[in-house]
C-alpha positions, -999 to 999 in steps of 0.1 A, spaced: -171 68 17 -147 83 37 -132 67 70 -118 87 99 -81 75 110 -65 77 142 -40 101 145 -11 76 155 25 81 139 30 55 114 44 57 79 18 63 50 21 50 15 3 66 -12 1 72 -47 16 36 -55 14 34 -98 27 12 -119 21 18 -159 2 6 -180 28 -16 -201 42 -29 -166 15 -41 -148 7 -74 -139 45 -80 -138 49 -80 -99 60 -45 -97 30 -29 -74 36 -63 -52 73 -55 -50 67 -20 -38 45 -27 -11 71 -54 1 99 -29 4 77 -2 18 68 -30 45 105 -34 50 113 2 53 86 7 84 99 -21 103 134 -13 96 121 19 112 109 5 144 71 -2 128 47 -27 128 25 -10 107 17 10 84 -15 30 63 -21 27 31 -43 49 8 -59 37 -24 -85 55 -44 -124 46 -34 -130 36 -72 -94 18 -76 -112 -21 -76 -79 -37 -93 -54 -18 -65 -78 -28 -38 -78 -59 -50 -42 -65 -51 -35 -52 -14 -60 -72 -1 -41 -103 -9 -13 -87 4 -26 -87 34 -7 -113 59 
């Protein structure tokens, strides 16, 4: 199902992928952290991320990101 979103300026990540042989390593974890430290170093406190409808293990994963 798709979800309108507001049309506010904030950085968007998308397309996050780690491989195969990488993953469960800490790498997709890693990623998020520095895009989190990229917006703020940019004057955000927020930011949108898009993961695929079907994508259970990302969805997963960012939601215990999630502070």
């Amino acid at each position: 199902m798709m979800q309108a979103v507001k049309t506010a300026k904030v950085p968007v990540v998308a397309n996050v992928a780690v491989g195969k042989k990488a993953r469960k390593k800490g790498f997709a974890k890693k990623m998020m952290t520095l895009c989190e430290e990229q917006a703020r170093e940019w004057g955000y406190d927020q930011c949108y991320l898009v993961v695929e409808a079907n994508n259970r293990p990302a969805q997963t994963l960012y939601r215990k990101l999630v502070r």
